[in-house]
Structure formats: C-alpha cells, structure tokens
Residue, then its C-alpha position, 0 to 999 in steps of 0.5 A: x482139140x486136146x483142151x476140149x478132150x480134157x473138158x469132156x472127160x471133165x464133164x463125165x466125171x462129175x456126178x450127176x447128183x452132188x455136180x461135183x467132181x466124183x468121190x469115190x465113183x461106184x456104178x449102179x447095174x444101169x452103168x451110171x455112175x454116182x459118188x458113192x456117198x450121193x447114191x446112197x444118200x438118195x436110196x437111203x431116204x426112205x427105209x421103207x423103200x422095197x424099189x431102187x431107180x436110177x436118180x438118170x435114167x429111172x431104171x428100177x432095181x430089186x433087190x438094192x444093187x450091191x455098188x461096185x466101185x468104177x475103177x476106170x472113173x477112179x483112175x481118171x480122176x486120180x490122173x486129173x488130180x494128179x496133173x493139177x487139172x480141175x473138174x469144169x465148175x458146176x453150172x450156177x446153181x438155182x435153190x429153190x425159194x419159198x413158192x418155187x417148186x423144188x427138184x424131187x431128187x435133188x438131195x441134201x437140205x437145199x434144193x433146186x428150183x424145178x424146171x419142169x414135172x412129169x406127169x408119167x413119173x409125177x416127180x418134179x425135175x431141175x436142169x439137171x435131173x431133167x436130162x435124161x427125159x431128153x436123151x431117153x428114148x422111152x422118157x422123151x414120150x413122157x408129158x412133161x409140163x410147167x413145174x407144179x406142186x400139184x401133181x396129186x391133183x392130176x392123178x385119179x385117186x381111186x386108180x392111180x392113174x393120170x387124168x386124161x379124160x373128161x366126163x360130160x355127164x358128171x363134169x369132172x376129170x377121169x381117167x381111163x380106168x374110169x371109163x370103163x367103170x363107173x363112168x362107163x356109157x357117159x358122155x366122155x371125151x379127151x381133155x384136150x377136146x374138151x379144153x378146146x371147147x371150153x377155150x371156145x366158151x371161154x373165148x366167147x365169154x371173154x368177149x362178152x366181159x370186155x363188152x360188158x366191160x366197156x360198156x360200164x367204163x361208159x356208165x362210169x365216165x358218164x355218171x362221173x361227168x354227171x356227178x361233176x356236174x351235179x357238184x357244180x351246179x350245187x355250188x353254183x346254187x348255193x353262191x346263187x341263192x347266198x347272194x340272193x339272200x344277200x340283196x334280200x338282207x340287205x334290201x330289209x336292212x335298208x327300208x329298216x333304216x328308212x323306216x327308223x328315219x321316217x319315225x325320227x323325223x315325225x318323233x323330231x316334228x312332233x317334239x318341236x311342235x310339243x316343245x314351242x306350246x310347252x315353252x307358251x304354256x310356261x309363260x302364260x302360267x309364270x304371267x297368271x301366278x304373277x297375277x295371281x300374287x298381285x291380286x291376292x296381296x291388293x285384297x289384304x291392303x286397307x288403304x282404300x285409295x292403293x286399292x281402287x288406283x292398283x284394281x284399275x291397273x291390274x284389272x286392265x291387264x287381259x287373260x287371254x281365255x283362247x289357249x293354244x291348241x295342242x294336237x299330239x296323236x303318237x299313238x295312233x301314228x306309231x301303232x300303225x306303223x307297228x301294225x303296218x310292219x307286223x302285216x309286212x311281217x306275215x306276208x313275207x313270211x308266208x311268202x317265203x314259206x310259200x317259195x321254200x315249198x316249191x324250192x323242197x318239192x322241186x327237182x332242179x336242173x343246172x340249165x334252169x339255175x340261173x333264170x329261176x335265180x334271176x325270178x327269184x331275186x325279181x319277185x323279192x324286189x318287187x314285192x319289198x318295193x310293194x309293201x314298203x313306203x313312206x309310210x311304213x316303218x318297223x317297231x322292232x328290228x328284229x320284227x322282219 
C-alpha cells in the first residue's frame, strides 16, 4: 500500500506537458500545475495571444496570470530526489509521423500522434491532453470525433460556428446561425437525420453496384469463355485448313509427277519409234551411196565387156521405192497437253476464288469447323480426281 502511495505522489508530480517529472513547479490560477519552462513554453508560442488557457482544463485567463511557484510540489519533489526514488517512467510516447494528425498542445518540435479532435474546441488532442475531456463535467458534452486534420472544414465560415444542420434547398452544411439567415424558410434538417438518410440512399445504391456488380462479372466470365473459345476454334481452323491445304499440295504435286510420267513415256515411245526408222533410213542412204559410187565409176570405164558383165550385176541389184512410213505428230500431242493443263488451271483458280468469296463473307461458327472442313476437303478430291487422267499432263510446274 505505501508502494502504491509513493506511486501516486509519482503520478502527480509529473507535468502534464514535458511527461517529466516537475522543474520548478508553478500554478496557474485554475490550481494546476506545470513546469515553469513548459507553461511558458505553451503561452509564449503566439506573441499575439491576448487569452491564456489551461493546456488541462482549457480555462481561459486575462490578463496573462503572474505564475506563482507551488511550494508544496517542490518539497515533494525534492523529498523524492532526496530518498533516491525516481518519478514513474512516462507512458510510451506515440510521435506523430507524416500523415498522422499531431496533438494541438503538445510543445517542442516533436509531437504526439492525436487520438482524437474536438469539435467544440476545434483542437486535436493525444492521450494525454485528452484527459481532462474525460474528467470535466463541462468538457465531457464536447463532440469528440476520430482525430482529423480538417477541423476548418466542419466550422462555418462565415460565423464561425460548427456545421450541424443540413440544407435541402441548397445541399449543403449550415450551421445554426445560418438558418436563421440566408438560409431562413429552406427545407433544413439536422445532419444526423439527413445522414440517415443518405445512409438509406447509400444503402440502396449499394445494392444496386453489387447488383450491377455480379451481373458484369457474369458478362465478363461469359464473354472471357467466349473469347477462349473463339481462340480455339480459330486455331482448330487454321491447323484444319493448313492440312487442307496440304492434301490439296500434295495431291497437285502427285498428278504433276503423273503427268510428267505420262509425257516421259509418250516422248520414250516416240524417240524409239523415231530412232529405229532413223537408224533404217541410214542403211538405205549408206546402201544407194554405194550404188551410186559404183555406177558413177562403171559409166567412165572403157572396157566395154567390164561394162555390160558389171551393168548386169549392178543393175540386178533392187532400190526399194517404198520408204518406211514416219508418223511423228509431238506437237499436237504436247500442245493438248499444255492446253489441257491451262484449262485445269483456270478452273481451279476460278474454283478457288469462288470457295475463298464464300470463306471471307462467311461468319464461321466452331460447331460447323470440322464438317465445312470435311466439304471442303471432299470438293478438292473430287474435282482433281475430275479434271485430271491419263491424258493430262502439265507443261509448267509452276502452271497450277
């Protein structure tokens, strides 16, 4: 019990400003007491000040009170200092950092955090300057509110007086004064009730944004699903249409190595068929040179027996008037060809063109992909397998 004695004297010897223990204790005419260089501190910030308060009980004074030392304090804290007894530590201290709102009577260059302001005295407060709104009678009807750098903004500024009433008329906070001037016979009620009833408002209009609200995250799921979907049958196109493509190559490339096959083998027959009367023709020109050598020297001999005993030799030797028949028609073999693969060239060209008009003005849907693939691909096979035999060939590569 005499611990916790010593520890309430401890208490009340701390000022209330520095949350030390009291230098040089003085009391203000309210009976409080403050370090003398704290108070002075505190009155001496504005040199303009005509009205003094206390920093605790916001008591207002004028003239400046004269300070008056507190004799019984200062015993106190020299019996304190004198038995080796130290004031309780002061409370952990809360600075107030950039964005907080600092204590409106904290002194020095740093400053508490503000727990909370008032509205009646427009000052911000820390746990500590906060207490006298607790204890007070007349401070604990003051409004006090989350601590907040926009007092201003809640006091009217042409009378100085805090916003309580609000104006239908107009939309705006007034205070009292107000109504009974400019704003006198408007539509004006207490800024309570009519946060009530823009909560309810609010309420309401929250309901719809959540509506809202779901309903597009349901566009936005479906038209993403869409989207993905979209991407896929794209894609399952493109490799559809590639592979189309592909047989349609590959199925040009293979009638065009027919068709090269086909003028091989006609050019082979041809050649051969060319080569064997060539090779007769040569025998027979060899044979009537011969002849032709021997009858020239016979009609310049003079022995007449030679003559008539040789001309009944050479003369019994036949010349063949029938020459082998040579039937080579290339050209009109290979130009129908060429004709024929032209012809093949403008058809499938036209029919491609016709295909890619109804492709481009076309909206595709990806259930109809595969079978309008499966058409597709059917109508290139048939009519290859139409305008392609045999008989065709192709005169340029690079032709179909």
């Amino acid at each position: 019990m005499a611990h916790q004695g010593v520890l309430l004297d401890q208490d009340q010897l701390c000022c209330s400003v520095c949350l030390d223990l009291l230098k040089e204790p003085v009391v203000i005419p309210c009976g409080h007491s403050y370090c003398r260089s704290c108070i002075e501190g505190c009155w001496d910030q504005d040199v303009l000040k005509v009205v003094y308060s206390c920093p605790q009980c916001r008591e207002t004074f004028t003239p400046r009170p004269n300070l008056r030392k507190n004799n019984m304090l200062a015993e106190m804290v020299e019996k304190l200092k004198k038995t080796g007894l130290q004031a309780a530590p002061p409370p952990a201290l809360c600075y107030a950092g950039p964005g907080d709102v600092a204590c409106d009577f904290c002194i020095g260059t740093r400053k508490q955090k503000a727990l909370m302001s008032c509205l009646a005295c427009l000052a911000s407060y820390c746990e500590t300057h906060l207490q006298p709104h607790y204890e007070f009678p007349a401070l604990k009807k003051h409004k006090l509110v989350k601590a907040t750098a926009q007092l201003q903004e809640k006091i009217c500024s042409q009378h100085d007086k805090l916003l309580e009433v609000y104006c239908r008329t107009d939309k705006q906070c007034i205070c009292y004064q107000c109504v009974m001037d400019e704003h006198k016979g408007h539509d004006t009620v207490s800024a309570a009730a009519e946060r009530t009833e823009k909560q309810r408002q609010l309420g309401m209009s929250q309901q719809k944004v959540q509506q809202r609200f779901q309903e597009r995250e349901k566009e936005l799921k479906a038209l993403q699903q869409a989207v993905e979907s979209l991407k896929h049958f794209a894609q399952a196109a493109v490799e559809d249409s590639d592979y189309i493509f592909t047989e349609l190559i590959c199925s040009i490339e293979r009638r065009r190595s027919e068709v090269k096959k086909l003028i091989r083998a006609q050019e082979k027959a041809q050649v051969s068929q060319a080569e064997g009367l060539l090779e007769q023709l040569k025998q027979e020109i060899a044979e009537l040179r011969k002849r032709s050598t021997e009858l020239e020297q016979l009609s310049h001999t003079e022995d007449h027996i030679h003559f008539l005993q040789s001309f009944q030799s050479i003369s019994s030797i036949s010349v063949s008037s029938d020459l082998p028949s040579i039937v080579v028609h290339p050209l009109q073999y290979f130009g129908d060809v060429s004709k024929t693969v032209s012809e093949l060239r403008e058809k499938l060209d036209n029919f491609l063109k016709g295909e890619w008009t109804k492709i481009s003005t076309t909206e595709y849907s990806g259930c109809c992909t595969a079978s309008r693939a499966q058409d597709q691909r059917t109508v290139v096979t048939i009519f290859l397998s139409a305008h392609t035999g045999p008989k065709h060939s192709t005169h340029n590569p690079l032709s179909v």
